[in-house]
Each structure stands twice: as C-alpha cells, then as structure tokens.
N, C-alpha and C positions, 0 to 999 in steps of 0.2 A: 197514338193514345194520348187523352190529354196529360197534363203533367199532374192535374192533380189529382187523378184516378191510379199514379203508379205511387204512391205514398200511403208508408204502412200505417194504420190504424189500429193501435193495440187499445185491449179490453180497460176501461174504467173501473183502477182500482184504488179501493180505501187505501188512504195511506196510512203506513205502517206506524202506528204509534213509539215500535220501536226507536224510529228515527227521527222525533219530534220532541221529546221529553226526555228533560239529561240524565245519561244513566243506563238508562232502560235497556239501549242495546248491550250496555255491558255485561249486562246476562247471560247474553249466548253464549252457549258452550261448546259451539262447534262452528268450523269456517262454513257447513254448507246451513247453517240457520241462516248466519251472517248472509251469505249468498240470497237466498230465497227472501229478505227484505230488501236487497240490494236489486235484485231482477226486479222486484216488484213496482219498490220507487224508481228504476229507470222506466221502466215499462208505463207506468203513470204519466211521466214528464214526457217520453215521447208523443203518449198520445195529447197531451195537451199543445204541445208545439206543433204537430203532425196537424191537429185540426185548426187549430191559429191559420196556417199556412190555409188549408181548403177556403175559408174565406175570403181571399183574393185572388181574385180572377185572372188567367194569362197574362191580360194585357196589362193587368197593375202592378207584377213580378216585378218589372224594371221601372219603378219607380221608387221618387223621394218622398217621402209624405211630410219628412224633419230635416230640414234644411241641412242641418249640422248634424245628421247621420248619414249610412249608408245608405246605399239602395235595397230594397227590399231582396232583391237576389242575392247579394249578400250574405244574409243571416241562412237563407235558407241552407248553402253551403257550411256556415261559420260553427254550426252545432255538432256538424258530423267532425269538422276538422279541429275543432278546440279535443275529444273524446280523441279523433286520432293520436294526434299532438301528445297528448300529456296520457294516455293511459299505453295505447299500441308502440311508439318510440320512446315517450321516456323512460314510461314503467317497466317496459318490455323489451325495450331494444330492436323492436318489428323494424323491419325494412318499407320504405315507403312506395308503395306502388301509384302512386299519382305526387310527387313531388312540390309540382307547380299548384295545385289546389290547396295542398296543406298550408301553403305560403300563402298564396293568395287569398285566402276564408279565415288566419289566424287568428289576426283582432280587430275590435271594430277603432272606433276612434268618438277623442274628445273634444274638440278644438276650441280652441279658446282665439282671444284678440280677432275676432271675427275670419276667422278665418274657415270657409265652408269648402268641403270637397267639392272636384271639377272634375270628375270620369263624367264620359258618358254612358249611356246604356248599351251602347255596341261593344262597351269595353271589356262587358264581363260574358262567362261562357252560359251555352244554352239550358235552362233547364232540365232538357233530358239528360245532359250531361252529369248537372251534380246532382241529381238521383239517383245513376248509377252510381255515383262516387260514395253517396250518403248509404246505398246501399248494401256496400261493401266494406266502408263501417261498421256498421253496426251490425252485421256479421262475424267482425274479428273482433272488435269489442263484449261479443255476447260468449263466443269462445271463451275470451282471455279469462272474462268472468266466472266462467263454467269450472277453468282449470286454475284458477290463481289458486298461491300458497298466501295468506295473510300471516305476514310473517314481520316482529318489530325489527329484524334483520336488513329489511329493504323499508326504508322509512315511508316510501310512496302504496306502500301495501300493505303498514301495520294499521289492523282494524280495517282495509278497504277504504283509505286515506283517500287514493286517487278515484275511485269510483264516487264518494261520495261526492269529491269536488265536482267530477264531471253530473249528476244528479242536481246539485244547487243550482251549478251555476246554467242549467238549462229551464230550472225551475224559473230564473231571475229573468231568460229570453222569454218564457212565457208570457212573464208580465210588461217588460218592455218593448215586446210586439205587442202587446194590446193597444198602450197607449199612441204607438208607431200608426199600426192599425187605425187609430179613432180617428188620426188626421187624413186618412185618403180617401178620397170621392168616393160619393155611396156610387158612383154606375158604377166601379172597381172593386166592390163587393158582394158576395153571396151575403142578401140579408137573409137575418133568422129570424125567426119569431121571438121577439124581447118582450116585456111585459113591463110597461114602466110603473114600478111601484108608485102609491099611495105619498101623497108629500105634505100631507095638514100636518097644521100646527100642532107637537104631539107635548113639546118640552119647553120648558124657559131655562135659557140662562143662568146661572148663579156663580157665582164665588165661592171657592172652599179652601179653606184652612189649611195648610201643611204643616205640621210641626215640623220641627229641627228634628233632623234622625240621617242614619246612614243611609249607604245607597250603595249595592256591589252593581260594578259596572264588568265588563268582561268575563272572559273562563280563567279559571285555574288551569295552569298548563301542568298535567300528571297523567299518567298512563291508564286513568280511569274518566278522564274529561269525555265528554258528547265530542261529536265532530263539531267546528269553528272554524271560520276562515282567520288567517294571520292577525289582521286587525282589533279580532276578539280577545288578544293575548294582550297582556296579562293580566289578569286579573285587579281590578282597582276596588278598596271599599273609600267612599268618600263622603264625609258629613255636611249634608247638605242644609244650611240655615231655613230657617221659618221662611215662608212664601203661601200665598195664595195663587189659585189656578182656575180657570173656566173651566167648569164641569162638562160641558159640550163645547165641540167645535165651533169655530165660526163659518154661519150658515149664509147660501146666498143670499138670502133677508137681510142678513147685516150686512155684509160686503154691498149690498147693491144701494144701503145707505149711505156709506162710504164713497161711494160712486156720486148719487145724485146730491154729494155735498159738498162734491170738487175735490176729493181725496188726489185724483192723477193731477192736478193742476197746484197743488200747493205745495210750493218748492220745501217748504221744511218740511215735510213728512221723511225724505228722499234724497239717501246719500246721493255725494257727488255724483260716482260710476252711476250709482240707481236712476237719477234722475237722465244724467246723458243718457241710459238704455230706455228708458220711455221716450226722451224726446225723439231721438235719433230713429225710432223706430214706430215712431204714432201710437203708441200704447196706452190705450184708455179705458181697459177692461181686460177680466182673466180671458185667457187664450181658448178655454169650452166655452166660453159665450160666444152667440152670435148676434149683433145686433140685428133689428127688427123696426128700423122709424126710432120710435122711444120705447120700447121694450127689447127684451133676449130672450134667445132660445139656448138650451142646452145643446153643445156639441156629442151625440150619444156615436156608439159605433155604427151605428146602423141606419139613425134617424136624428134628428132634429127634435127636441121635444119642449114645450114651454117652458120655462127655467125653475128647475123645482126649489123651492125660496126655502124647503126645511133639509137640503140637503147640503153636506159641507163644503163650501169652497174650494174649488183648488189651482191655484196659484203658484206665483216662484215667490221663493224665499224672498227676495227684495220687496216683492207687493205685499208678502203678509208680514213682513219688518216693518213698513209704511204704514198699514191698518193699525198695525199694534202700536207702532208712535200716535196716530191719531187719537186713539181711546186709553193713551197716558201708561201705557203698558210696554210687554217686551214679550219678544218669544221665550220660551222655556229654554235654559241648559240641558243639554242631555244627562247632567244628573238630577234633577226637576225634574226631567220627565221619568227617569227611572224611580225615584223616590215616589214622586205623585202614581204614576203604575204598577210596584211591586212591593211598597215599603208599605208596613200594617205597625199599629202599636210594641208588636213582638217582632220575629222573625220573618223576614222578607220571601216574599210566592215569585214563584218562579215564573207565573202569568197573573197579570190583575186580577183576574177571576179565582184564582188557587194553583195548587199545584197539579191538579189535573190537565190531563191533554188538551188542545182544542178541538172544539165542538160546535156545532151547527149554531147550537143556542148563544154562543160566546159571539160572533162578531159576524161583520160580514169580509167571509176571506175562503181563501180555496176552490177561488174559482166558480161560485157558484151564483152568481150575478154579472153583468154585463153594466151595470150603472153603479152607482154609491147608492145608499137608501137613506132616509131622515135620519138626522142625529139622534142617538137614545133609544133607537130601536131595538139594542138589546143588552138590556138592564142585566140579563145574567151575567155580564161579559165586566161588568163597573168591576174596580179595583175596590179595596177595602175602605178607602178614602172617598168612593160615590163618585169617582171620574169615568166616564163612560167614554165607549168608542177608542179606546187605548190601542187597542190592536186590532185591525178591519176600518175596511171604509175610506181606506187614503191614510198615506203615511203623514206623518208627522214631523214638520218642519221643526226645529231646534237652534238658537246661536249660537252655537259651539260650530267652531271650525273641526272639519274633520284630520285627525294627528292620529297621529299612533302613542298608545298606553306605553308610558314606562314597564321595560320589557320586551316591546316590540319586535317580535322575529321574522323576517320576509318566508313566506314562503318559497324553499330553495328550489322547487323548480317550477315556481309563477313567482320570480321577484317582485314583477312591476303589478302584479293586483293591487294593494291598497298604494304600497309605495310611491308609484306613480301621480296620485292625486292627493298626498301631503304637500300640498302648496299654498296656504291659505288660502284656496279661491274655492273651497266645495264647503258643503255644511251637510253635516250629522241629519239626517233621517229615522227616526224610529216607529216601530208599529209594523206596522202593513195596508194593503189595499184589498179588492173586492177580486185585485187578480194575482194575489201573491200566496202559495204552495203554502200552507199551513206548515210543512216543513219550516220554513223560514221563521215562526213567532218563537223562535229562543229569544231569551230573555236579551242574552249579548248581541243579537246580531245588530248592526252599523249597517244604513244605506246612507248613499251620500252625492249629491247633486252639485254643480256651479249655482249660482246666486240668482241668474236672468235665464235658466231655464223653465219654462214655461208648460213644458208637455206631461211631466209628470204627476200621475196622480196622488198630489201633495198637499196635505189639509195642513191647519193651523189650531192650535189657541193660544191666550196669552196668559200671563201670569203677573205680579205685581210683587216686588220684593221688601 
C-alpha cells in the first residue's frame, strides 16, 4: 500500500475559539469540556499536517528541499515522537515501545557557522515503518487524553498544559512544512488546483504617526493566564516613544526597485556578516524569486507564477535590514510593533482589529491560501492606528534580538525551547502567515528566525524614529 494512502485524515474543524482568545478557556467547568476543545484542536492540526504530508510524493520523502534542515522523512516521524516524548513518558510515565524512534525523530536542528547536515537517505527508516509507529501514537495519546485528570498537582496537566503544547507546536510543523514544501521540485509534488489571486495596484504607501504610549508585551504568569509558551513570560508594559510606521508592507514593486538600483551591490547598505553572506553565496534577489533573462517569477508551491509586484516581499531579516537602510529607515522593535498593532488612544486590543477572535475578514491566516495576497486586502483586519496586514500574510520581521522577558522561566520539561536560541544571532518575528493556525494570533506570541535565513515567509516594514 502506498504510504500515503495509510495516513489518517481527520474531519476539518473550526477552531475552537476557546483556545484563541485569552481567558475564554477559562470558563470551562469541567475537565471533559476542556477535553472536547482539546480533541478538537488536536484533531485540526493532525489533519493539516496529515495533508501537508499527501503532497509529496514517495519518491520526495527522503529528500532535502533546505539545505540546513532535515530530510523530509524526518518530520514525518518527529510529530508523533515530540507527542510521544513529552505527553506518553513525561506526563505519564508510559514505557517506550519503540525506543530508538523516539530518539531518533526528537528534534530537529539549527545550525549555524555553516554548518549543514551529512545523513544520507539510506540512513533513516522506511516509511511504512514510521506509520506504524505514528500510528501507535496517536492511539495512546488519544487514550491518555480521554482518561487524563487536569489537575495544578502535576504541573504538566494543570489546564492540559502538555496537550496544548503538543497542539501548537504541531500547528508551528504545519507551517514550516509549507515553506520546507515550496522549495522542492514540482515533479515531487501532488499539484492542486491553486487560484492565484488578483495583484493590481489596490493601495499606496503612507506614513502614519505613532504617538508615545505603552505597549504590554508578554503574559502575566497567574493561574488564570491563556496557554503561552515560556518565552511569553513575563509579562512587560513598556513606553514606547513617538515613531512613525509604513501602513503596508513592503511590496515586490518596491523591493524589485531596490533591486534594479543596485541595493545587493552597495556595500553600505550591509553589515559585515551581511554582506559576506551575499557575497559568499551570489545573493542577488529574495530566495521566491526566480529569475527569468530580466524579469522573475514568483516561487509558488505548486507553480511558478509572474511575480506579483502588489504582494509583500519576503526575505531574511538581513535583506530587509539593507532595504530599510537604503530608504533612510529601520525595522520596527518589537515593542513598535506591538504599540503600532494593539495600542489605541485608551486601552490596548488584544488583536489590531479588537478584542474579538480572528475571523476570515481580519487577515490572511489559517491556512486558508496557498500564496500571500496584495497588501490591504483587508482593511477589516487595520489596527486602530490604520496599519494593515499586522497579522496574516507573512510574519513580521522586527530588530529586536530574540531574549527572554525579565522573569523568564524555561519550561521544566522543554528546557532548551526558547533557551536554546538566546544567543544574539535570531530576531523577533511577529504577526503570522497565510499558513499559521489562527491559534497562534496571541497577542504575546514571539517567532524567531537566524538573520541569513531566507525560507521563511517573512515580510517587512519600516519605521522612522
């Protein structure tokens, strides 16, 4: 049987607003409510990862598509064995009936100082194998669930602590298999029928005003908090000075001026490191373009499409550090960007748009496109400040090095999640993309990238202080 005819395919369900919007869960009043949003959002995230996976055909299983990640076989294993891992042994104390996979599938990897993995494809085990294994999974996982006591007694099960983790952090392989995804050969893919939106000129540019005002960054850590990952902790309010901000992102129209006016070629745009990782590596356009003679094509997952000049660029932090030197600017802090997204005359909104959940109309996010779409396509979505595209559409590059908040607690049994990558060499991410889990638009949540990363779908704009 092929392998990907034996992969379970659960029902397409709305997500549970409960688990979106701070608070809300904490209404339940009984562990099997909690449960029955908990099945639901796992049941969600499987079937969006389950169909990720149908996409790639046998023969592209054991492949690389990102030089400096895994192989694709890899993750397929690495979702069942992170859930093993951390919900069936830690939480539970279950005994391991496949030992060597748990190990093997645990984490992925980040390397730095150029340094790329050397397995080969013979090295890891066959498909059918970790189906079964995945299988087996998410059978004692679905148990555990069924029978857990949510109890503040076992820290990993007060509120369904460990569940929610294993839920995000499968939400987060959604999206970076998409982008893993975009790099490998269309004959290595089941194409689908994509529909490339509409890319005329809809919006211009402007400038907008920030006043001086606070800015709460983080959760409050109290026994009535939303679920957060460790890094969300603790809590910061921080007064962020007067600033101005580009109402829309920057679009491939503008980058592609950047481009035809020698932006890769003019050493002052481009730190030391920066410039060595261009030269070093012939870098003379974002990583979804394809040149063409004297034109580009957009890198789409599926297809190749003319380069749609009204949609946002997406780049590494270093190339839209360079853009923003060129036009006399800078990237936003991450509290600039929380201020410019959530901060109003009064009282700060827990989404640009309000304090309502997200919604169709608000952004493009949840999975529900395969490309980005034109900047300002939806105005419902602008913060009370008239900045659009805040959340959807590609995350949002920041120059803020990623730290941990005064406060800062590891989680005790994921130490090395954020800790790991407090090193000065990553940067702050905020918003989201066209493939990140609506679950994820908390106001706190921190994504966070190295500087000459190139694959993620990572827009910009700039601000002026």
């Amino acid at each position: 049987m092929a392998w990907k005819e034996l992969i379970l395919i659960f029902a397409q369900f709305d997500l549970p607003e409960g688990l979106t919007s701070s608070g809300q869960m904490l209404s339940e009043k009984t562990d099997e409510k909690l449960k029955d949003r908990l099945r639901t959002a796992l049941s969600r995230a499987r079937a969006e990862t389950d169909a990720l996976f149908q996409i790639v055909k046998a023969r592209g299983v054991y492949e690389r598509p990102i030089a400096e990640r895994h192989r694709i076989i890899f993750y397929l294993g690495h979702l069942e064995a992170f859930d093993w891992n951390m919900i069936a042994q830690q939480a539970f104390g279950m005994r391991s009936f496949h030992p060597s996979f748990d190990k093997l599938f645990a984490f992925g990897i980040d390397p730095v100082d150029g340094r790329l993995p050397h397995d080969a494809a013979a090295d890891w085990p066959s498909i059918d194998e970790i189906l079964e294994y995945n299988s087996r999974v998410r059978k004692s996982v679905d148990h555990l669930l069924d029978t857990a006591v949510f109890s503040s007694v076992h820290p990993m099960l007060d509120r369904g602590l460990i569940f929610h983790v294993a839920i995000e952090h499968r939400f987060m392989h959604a999206e970076t298999l998409a982008y893993m995804f975009n790099f490998l050969p269309y004959d290595l893919k089941v194409p689908l029928p994509v529909a490339v939106p509409d890319s005329t000129p809809s919006v211009r540019n402007r400038r907008v005003e920030i006043p001086q005002g606070l800015a709460t960054l983080g959760l409050r850590r109290s026994p009535e908090s939303p679920f957060g990952w460790d890094n969300e902790f603790e809590e910061q309010v921080v007064d962020v000075p007067a600033f101005s901000i580009d109402a829309y992102n920057v679009t491939n129209r503008e980058f592609l001026r950047f481009i035809d006016e020698g932006g890769y070629q003019q050493r002052s745009l481009w730190t030391q490191p920066g410039w060595e990782w261009i030269s070093t590596n012939s870098i003379t356009h974002p990583k979804f373009w394809v040149p063409h003679g004297d034109r580009f094509s957009f890198r789409g997952m599926f297809s190749e499409v003319p380069l749609p000049l009204e949609w946002p660029v997406y780049v590494s932090h270093t190339e839209a550090s360079a853009y923003a030197r060129w036009v006399g600017k800078a990237l936003p802090t991450e509290a600039q960007y929380h201020r410019a997204a959530f901060g109003t005359p009064g009282v700060e909104r827990w989404y640009p748009w309000g304090n309502e959940g997200p919604r169709p109309e608000h952004g493009n996010f949840d999975f529900r496109q395969w490309t980005p779409l034109p900047v300002g396509s939806f105005p419902r979505g602008d913060s009370a400040f008239g900045i659009s595209d805040l959340m959807g559409n590609g995350w949002e590059w920041t120059s803020t090095v990623f730290h941990p908040f005064p406060g800062f607690e590891r989680f005790p049994f994921y130490p090395g999640y954020s800790a790991d990558f407090f090193d000065g060499n990553h940067f702050v991410l905020k918003g989201a993309s066209f493939r990140t889990s609506s679950m994820l638009l908390r106001r706190s949540f921190r994504n966070w990238f190295q500087p000459y990363y190139p694959n993620v779908y990572g827009k910009f704009r700039c601000v002026e202080n």
